[in-house]
C-alpha angles and dihedrals in degrees: 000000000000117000098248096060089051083051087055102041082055113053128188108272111227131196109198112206114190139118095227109099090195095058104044091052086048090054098053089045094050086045103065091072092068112077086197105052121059120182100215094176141007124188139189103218147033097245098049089055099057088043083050089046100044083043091054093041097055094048096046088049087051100051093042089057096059105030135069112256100228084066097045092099092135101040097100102033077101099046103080120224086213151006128216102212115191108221100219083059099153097006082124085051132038091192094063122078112271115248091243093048092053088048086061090043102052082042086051101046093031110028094166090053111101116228127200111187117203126199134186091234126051094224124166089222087061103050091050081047092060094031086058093037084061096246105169080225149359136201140148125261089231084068110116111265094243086055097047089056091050085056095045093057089041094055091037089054090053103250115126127243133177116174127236114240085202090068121065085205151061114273111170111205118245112284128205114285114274123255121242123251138186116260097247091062088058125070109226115253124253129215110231130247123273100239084040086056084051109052093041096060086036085054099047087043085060098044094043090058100035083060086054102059089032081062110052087043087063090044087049090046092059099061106113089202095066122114119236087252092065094038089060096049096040083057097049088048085051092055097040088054100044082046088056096050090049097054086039087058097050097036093049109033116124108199099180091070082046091054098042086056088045088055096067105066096166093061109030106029105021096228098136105082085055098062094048089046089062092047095059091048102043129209103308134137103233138197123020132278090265133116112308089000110141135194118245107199122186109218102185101315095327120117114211126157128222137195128254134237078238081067094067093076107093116177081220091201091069085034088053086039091058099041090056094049087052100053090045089050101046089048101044082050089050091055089039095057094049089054090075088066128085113302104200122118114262102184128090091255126080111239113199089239090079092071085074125084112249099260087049092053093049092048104056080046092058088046094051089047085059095037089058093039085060094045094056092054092041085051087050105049086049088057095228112197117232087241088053091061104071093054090046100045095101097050094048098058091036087061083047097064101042087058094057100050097037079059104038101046086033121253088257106030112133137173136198120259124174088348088308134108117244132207101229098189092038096055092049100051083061084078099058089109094056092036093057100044094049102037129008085038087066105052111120118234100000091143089048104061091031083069089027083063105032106036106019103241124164105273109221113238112184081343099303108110109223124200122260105268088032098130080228096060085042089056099051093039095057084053105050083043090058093047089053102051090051103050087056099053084050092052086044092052101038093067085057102057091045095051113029094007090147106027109136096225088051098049097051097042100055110012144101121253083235093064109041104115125077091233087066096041085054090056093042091059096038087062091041085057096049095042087064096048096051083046089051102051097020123019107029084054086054097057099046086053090046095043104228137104128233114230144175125248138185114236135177086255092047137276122337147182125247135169122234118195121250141173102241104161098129081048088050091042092055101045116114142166112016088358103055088039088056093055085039087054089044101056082041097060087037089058093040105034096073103046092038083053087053096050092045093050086042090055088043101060093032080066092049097051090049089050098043101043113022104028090033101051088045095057085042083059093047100049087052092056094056101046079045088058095034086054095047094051089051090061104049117122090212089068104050094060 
């Protein structure tokens, strides 16, 4: 027997994880046209796949026990080679495992199983997530369905793969080179049909294009700006896109040319040298029951390792050690990576940030990313308990933003000033009074992804907690990360406009070209100045009524301004004075405007209806009259003589 026919008597043994019973029938059914790639189990939950996979274990182990091992051929039928884990495992609900966290958990019981996690976006956030999470490969559902077998067996095979949202196709990474065998062992190539060449450029025309078009809608989708009309019709376009791909890809497949390529498993999947490999070794069990030990069983010719009861046994606080640096990691890289975009503000109010040129932006950004960074792992090492945080929420970020003055002006940077020398970081720290009631004070959820981070609590979105890894709780925490990377470079910036606003050394050193003269300072802090006080009387009350904050995010425009939503009733129960009028003039308005809106519309079309059909039909009759009159004097035989 070649090697190629024991590769395909044997197919890759596949486990499907995901809560869509559409897709997972689609995939099985889309399954049965590869010889190489059997889907043995598919569950709907977390919970259900590590009681499948402890179940299988146990069995294979049994019967392993008990039985030669030349004969164990169907031991691991059972065992899968890999599992497809949908990411947004649990997003529909909060009590079931994440699918990140399960990831960790299958790669901390099982280190030796192989994990390809799917997701219905192709988001750079989510690839570095699984990457992090220690997924084997990650790649979206939208990918073609030749590609998505390639990556099966790829994955299957052990080798890791994480797709690259900057490509709208499939681009395996360089394997290791292939190993030569004799020409008996290899079937000979053969050229494909004509009409088979056809549809599958014709294929791959359509779905190049139809990735096109896919791509600039979600650019387009995630635009804040956008009002809820284009948002519908940018969505139905998006369906109707992702709809089209889908049928392109069925109508058009041509799995001949899929099988011929499966059917070189040297070249396209390297599998070869693992089949030689298992032929040199036999069919043995080898190593011991002990820690780390793992089961090599031999399944006609083919070499797969398995773990070991010994592999259940996880030390969970390096296990909780390394789930929090993930998440952290994963989150600080996905700001990182929007800081290379523009940096202007893209709102209606003026921030004190826009004063700066565009590198310097992006650096104290930069600084206060690290600063924070530093600050994670100082709050760690002085075992700071989740209750100590909320009474030590305004001196952390206090500290915080200390640190990240004191580095980015300079410690000893000083400046002349009247024919004296001036302590610039000295004399800024004096407004920390000032800084801290007008501006950290009023960062949302500090206190919430501080224990989201350090101690892995469930992180509220719209008041459901959802579990650290939950693409939900990832969501909410990059924002609140970017808001609050914004909001200190604001509070590092303020001190300095209102002490060396129009110093010559300042101003070349960190402004923009637009606001050099002191003509246009003075206006910059003028509408600084009025934008607090609006915050203050109007919009800061509004928010507290409608129970939301406003924060700051980073785009791929710039920076803009969205609303999250928060529980603020003690906030609401202690406004008085402007504030409490305005809520009191906003549920007024809220009580009055409709039916003041139905009165006015009733009035309007009563006057049209007097207009229309009163007025209108009288003058109509008079009109008449007259061309009547008009008609009868025409005819008058008086007037003719």
């Amino acid at each position: 027997m070649s090697l190629v026919q024991a590769a395909i008597r044997h197919p890759y043994r596949l486990m499907l994880i995901d809560e869509d019973p559409v897709f997972r029938l689609g995939l099985r059914v889309w399954l049965e046209r590869y010889a190489d790639l059997s889907l043995i189990a598919e569950v709907e939950t977390g919970e259900a796949a590590l009681e499948y996979l402890e179940d299988a274990l146990s069995d294979s182990l049994e019967r392993s026990s008990v039985e030669h091992p030349s004969e164990s051929g169907a031991i691991a039928l059972a065992v899968p080679d890999l599992v497809v884990l949908e990411m947004e495992l649990g997003r529909s609900h909060p009590d079931r495992i994440p699918g990140l966290t399960l990831c960790q958990h299958l790669k901390t019981k099982y280190p030796t199983l192989r994990v390809l996690m799917l997701s219905a976006s192709p988001e750079p956030l989510l690839s570095a997530a699984a990457q992090q999470a220690g997924a084997t490969g990650y790649c979206p559902k939208t990918v073609e369905p030749e590609s998505l077998a390639n990556i099966l067996r790829r994955v299957a095979d052990g080798r890791s793969f994480f797709w690259n949202a900057a490509s709208t196709s499939y681009s395996p990474l360089p394997t290791a080179p292939t190993p030569y065998l004799p020409s008996s062992h290899l079937s000979s190539p053969r050229r494909p049909a004509p009409l088979s060449r056809f549809r599958r450029n014709l294929r791959q025309s359509g779905l190049q294009q139809i990735e096109a078009a896919l791509a600039e809608v979600n650019a387009e989708l995630r635009q804040l700006e956008l009002s809820l009309v284009d948002r519908a019709i940018l969505a139905g376009r998006q369906r109707e896109l992702r709809a089209a791909r889908k049928l392109i890809g069925w109508m058009l497949a041509t799995p001949s040319l899929t099988e011929e390529r499966a059917r070189q498993p040297v070249s396209s999947q390297g599998t070869g040298s693992q089949f030689i490999n298992s032929q040199i070794t036999g069919s043995q069990i080898t190593g011991s029951q002990g820690a780390g030990s793992q089961i090599t069983n031999r399944s006609g010719g083919e070499e797969r390792s398995l773990p070991t009861a010994s592999a259940l046994t996880i030390n969970a606080s390096s296990e909780s050690a390394i789930s929090k640096m993930r998440i952290e990691s994963v989150l600080f890289d996905a700001v990182l990576e929007k800081l290379h975009n523009s940096l202007e503000n893209g709102t209606e109010t003026p921030m004190e940030i826009d004063i700066l040129r565009e590198e310097k932006k992006r650096e104290l950004f930069y600084l206060i990313l690290r600063q924070l960074e530093n600050f994670l792992d100082e709050l760690r090492y002085s075992e700071v308990q989740p209750e100590q945080l909320e009474p030590k929420r305004s001196s952390i970020l206090l500290d915080l933003w200390q640190a990240v003055t004191t580095e980015f002006f300079g410690k000893y940077y000083a400046i002349a000033v009247d024919g004296k020398s001036v302590e610039v970081v000295e004399t800024l720290l004096r407004d920390e009074a000032i800084v801290q009631l007008e501006i950290l004070d009023k960062i949302p959820s500090v206190v919430d992804l501080l224990k989201h981070l350090l101690f892995q609590m469930p992180l509220a979105v719209d008041s459901v907690p959802y579990a650290p890894g939950n693409p939900e709780a990832m969501s909410r925490a990059e924002v609140l990360t970017e808001n609050l990377l914004i909001q200190l470079a604001n509070a590092v910036i303020q001190p300095l406009l209102n002490r060396f606003a129009s110093i010559e050394g300042i101003k070349q050193n960190l402004y923009s070209r637009k606001l050099l003269s002191n003509r246009e300072i003075e206006r910059f802090r003028n509408d600084l100045s009025w934008k607090y006080r609006i915050e203050k009387y109007f919009r800061e009350p509004q928010n507290i009524f409608e129970s939301q904050y406003s924060i700051h995010v980073f785009s791929w425009k710039g920076i803009q301004k969205t609303s999250i939503y928060a529980p603020r009733s003690p906030e609401l129960n202690e406004l008085s004075g402007v504030q409490l009028a305005v809520t009191l003039a906003l549920e007024t308005r809220d009580a009055i405007a409709p039916r003041l809106r139905t009165a006015v519309s009733w009035a309007g079309n009563s006057v049209i209806y007097v207009l229309t059909e009163v007025v209108g039909r009288g003058l109509g009759l008079v009109g008449r009259g007259i061309l009547k009159g008009l008609g009868n004097a025409w005819q008058d035989p008086r007037l003719k003589r």
